[in-house]
KOLVEXTOR-506917 format. One record per residue (C-alpha): x, y, z. Coordinates in steps of 0.05 Angstrom, whole numbers, padded with zeros to 5 digits, always signed. Layout:
# residues N
XYZ;...
END
This chain:
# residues 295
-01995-00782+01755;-01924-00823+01765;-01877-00779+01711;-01831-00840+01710;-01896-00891+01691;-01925-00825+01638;-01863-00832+01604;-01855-00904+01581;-01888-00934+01525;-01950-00988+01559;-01959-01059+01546;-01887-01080+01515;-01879-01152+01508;-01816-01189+01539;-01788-01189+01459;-01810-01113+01446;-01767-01096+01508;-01714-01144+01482;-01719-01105+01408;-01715-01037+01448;-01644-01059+01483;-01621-01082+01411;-01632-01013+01387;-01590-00980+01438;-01522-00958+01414;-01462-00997+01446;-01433-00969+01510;-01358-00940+01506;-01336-00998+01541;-01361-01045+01491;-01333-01013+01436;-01259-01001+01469;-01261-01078+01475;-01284-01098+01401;-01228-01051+01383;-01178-01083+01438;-01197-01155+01409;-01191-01130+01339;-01123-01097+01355;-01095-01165+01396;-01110-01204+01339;-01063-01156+01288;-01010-01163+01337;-01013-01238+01329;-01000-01235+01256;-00939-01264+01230;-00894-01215+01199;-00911-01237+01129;-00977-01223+01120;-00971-01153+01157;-00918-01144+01097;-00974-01151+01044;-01024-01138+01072;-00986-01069+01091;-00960-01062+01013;-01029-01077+00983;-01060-01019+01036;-01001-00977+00999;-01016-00999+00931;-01096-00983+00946;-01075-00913+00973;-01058-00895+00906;-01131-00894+00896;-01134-00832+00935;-01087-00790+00885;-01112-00821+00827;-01185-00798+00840;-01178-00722+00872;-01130-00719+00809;-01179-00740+00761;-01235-00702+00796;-01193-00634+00798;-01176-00638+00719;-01250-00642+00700;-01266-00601+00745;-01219-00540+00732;-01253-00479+00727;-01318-00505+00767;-01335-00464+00829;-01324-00515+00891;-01279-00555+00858;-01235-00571+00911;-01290-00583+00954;-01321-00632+00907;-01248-00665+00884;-01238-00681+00962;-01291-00735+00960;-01246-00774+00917;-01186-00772+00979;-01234-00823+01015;-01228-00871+00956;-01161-00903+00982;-01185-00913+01048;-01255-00942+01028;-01207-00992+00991;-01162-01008+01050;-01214-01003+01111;-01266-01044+01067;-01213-01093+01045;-01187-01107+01114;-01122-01079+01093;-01065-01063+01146;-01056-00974+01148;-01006-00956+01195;-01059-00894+01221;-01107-00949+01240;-01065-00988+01290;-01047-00924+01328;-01111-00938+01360;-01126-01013+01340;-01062-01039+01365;-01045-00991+01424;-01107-01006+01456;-01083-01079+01478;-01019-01050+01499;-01050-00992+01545;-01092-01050+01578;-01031-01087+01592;-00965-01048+01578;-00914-01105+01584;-00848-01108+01558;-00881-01171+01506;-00936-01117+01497;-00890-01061+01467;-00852-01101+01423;-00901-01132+01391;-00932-01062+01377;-00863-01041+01355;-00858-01100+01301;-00932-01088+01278;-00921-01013+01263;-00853-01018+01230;-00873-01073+01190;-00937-01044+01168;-00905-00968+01167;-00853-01004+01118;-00904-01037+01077;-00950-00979+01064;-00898-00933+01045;-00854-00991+00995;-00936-01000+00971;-00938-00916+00962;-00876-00909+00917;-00886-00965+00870;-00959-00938+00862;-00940-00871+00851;-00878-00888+00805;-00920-00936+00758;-00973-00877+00757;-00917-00825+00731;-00884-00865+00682;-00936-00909+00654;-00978-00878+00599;-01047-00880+00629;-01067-00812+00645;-01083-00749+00599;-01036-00685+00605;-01089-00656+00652;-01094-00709+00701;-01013-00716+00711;-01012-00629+00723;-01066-00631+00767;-01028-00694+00806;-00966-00648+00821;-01003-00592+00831;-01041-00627+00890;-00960-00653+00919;-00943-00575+00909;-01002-00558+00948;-00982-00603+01009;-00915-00575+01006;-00935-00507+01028;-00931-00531+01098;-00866-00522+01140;-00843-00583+01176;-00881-00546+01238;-00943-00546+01200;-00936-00624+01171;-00931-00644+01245;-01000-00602+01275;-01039-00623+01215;-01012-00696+01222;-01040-00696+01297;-01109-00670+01269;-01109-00720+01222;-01090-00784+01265;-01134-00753+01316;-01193-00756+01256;-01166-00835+01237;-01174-00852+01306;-01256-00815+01322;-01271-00857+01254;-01234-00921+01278;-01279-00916+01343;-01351-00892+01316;-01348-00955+01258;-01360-01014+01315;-01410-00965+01342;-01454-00959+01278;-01427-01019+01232;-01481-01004+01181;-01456-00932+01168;-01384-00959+01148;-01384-00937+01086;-01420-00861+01102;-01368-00857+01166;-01304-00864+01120;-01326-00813+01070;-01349-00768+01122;-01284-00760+01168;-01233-00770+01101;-01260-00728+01055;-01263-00668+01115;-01182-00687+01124;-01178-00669+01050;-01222-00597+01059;-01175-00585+01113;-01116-00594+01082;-01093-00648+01140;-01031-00693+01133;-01027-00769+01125;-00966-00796+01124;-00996-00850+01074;-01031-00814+01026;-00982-00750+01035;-00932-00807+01012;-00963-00818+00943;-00973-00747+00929;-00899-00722+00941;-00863-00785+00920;-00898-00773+00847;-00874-00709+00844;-00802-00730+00874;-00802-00778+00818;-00829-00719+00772;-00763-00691+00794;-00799-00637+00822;-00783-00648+00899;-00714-00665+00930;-00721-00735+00972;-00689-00713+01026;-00750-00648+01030;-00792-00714+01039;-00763-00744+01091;-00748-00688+01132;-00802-00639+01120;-00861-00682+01107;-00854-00761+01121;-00816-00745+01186;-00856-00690+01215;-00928-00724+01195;-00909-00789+01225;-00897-00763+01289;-00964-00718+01286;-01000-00778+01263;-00980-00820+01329;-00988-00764+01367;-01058-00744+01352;-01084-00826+01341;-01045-00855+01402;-01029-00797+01458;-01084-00758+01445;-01147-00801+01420;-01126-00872+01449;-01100-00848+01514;-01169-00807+01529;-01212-00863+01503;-01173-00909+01548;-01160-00866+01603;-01249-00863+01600;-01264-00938+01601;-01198-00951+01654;-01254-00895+01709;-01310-00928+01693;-01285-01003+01706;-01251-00972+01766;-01319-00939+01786;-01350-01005+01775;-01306-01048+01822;-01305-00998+01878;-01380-01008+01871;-01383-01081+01871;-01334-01086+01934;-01381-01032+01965;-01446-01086+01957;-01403-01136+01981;-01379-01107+02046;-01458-01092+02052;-01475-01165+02038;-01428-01188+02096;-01446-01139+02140;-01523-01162+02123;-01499-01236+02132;-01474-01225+02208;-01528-01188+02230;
END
């Protein structure tokens, strides 16, 4: 018996086989181009509404603090309870990424992708505007969040310890340390920026998934790092320039590094052999096609 004829399912109808392609997941180069397209169209946007929509992804990061705080003072004394309080780091970004909200760690893949597929002079500077406009925005959105949570009266005692103990936590790392965890982390933004095309339904799972495993690990965001230790430099509790220089400064650079060097370039670097494979293949059958054609 054929082992290639054994191994197919018998008697599919022209819309069965139709249904079985449908199932298939999208190829790589699919989903580098709904992520090029996506990424094309944020560098289009007018400065404006990068600006708010930047500040509201800052504002919504506040989330993030608000519930691993919360979790953490009800769960004091509870074996796994920083396991369990790290769910509540993927509440920000469920906000932002479900909201359609501009996060800087998202366009080191969205928006480099249309530069690395045509890296013009036009090309970079629009990338430049989009990511100091949105950079700006998140972080202006991060300190007003974090200084209306300290000073407004809307947390118990517990919750506002256990939200500068989790800013004393993240400032256990050395600058050295900020910037490897910051390229594990935009390394992790940029696998979860590439699997959601790839299985739209699972949004929601994907998100909580990859952040709430940054959170376990103890990985920096400049973002959410951002609301943590600028509540506790308004707390008085951390000098500003120990943000700058040891956290925001560091991260930022690990961030880019791990979601546009390391993840985009690969990704990129993948789709760029296959297309390449592809032509050299179609020339190939061409040259054959002549050849056939004078014979």
């Amino acid at each position: 018996m054929d082992k290639s004829k054994s191994d197919k399912t018998p008697a599919l109808t022209p819309q069965e086989k139709q249904d079985v392609r449908k199932g298939q997941p999208p190829r790589a180069a699919v989903v580098h181009e709904i992520i090029r397209v996506q990424g094309d169209k944020e560098l289009q946007r007018t400065v404006a509404a990068l600006w708010w929509s930047a500040l509201a992804a800052g504002l919504s990061m506040g989330l993030s603090l608000m519930a691993m705080g919360l979790l953490r003072a009800r769960l004091e004394g509870v074996e796994g309870a920083h396991a369990l309080a790290s769910f509540g780091y993927s509440a920000g970004f469920l906000a932002v990424i479900l909201a359609r909200q501009q996060l800087f760690t998202e366009n080191t893949l969205t928006a480099v992708l249309p530069v690395m597929s045509k890296p013009t002079a036009g090309n970079f500077g629009r990338l430049l505007r989009l990511w100091s406009v949105v950079l700006a925005g998140n972080l202006a959105g991060t300190l007003l969040v974090a200084y209306v949570m300290l000073h407004l009266p809307i947390f118990d005692s517990a919750t506002d310890a256990a939200f500068l103990q989790i800013g004393h936590k993240l400032m256990e790392n050395d600058s050295g340390q900020m910037f490897a965890k910051g390229i594990v982390s935009g390394w992790m933004i940029a696998t979860m920026v590439w699997m959601i095309p790839a299985q739209e339904q699972a949004k929601f799972w994907i998100i909580i998934l990859v952040t709430s495993l940054m959170a376990l690990g103890d990985f920096t965001h400049i973002v959410v790092g951002a609301v943590e230790l600028s509540y506790l430099a308004f707390a008085g509790e951390l000098a500003w320039a120990e943000f700058w220089l040891v956290f925001a400064g560091p991260t930022l650079a690990g961030n880019i590094v791990g979601g546009s060097f390391i993840f985009a370039l690969i990704s990129h670097a993948q789709i760029r052999s296959d297309v390449e494979l592809q032509e050299s293949e179609r020339e190939k059958r061409r040259a054959q096609l002549a050849e056939e054609s004078k014979s």
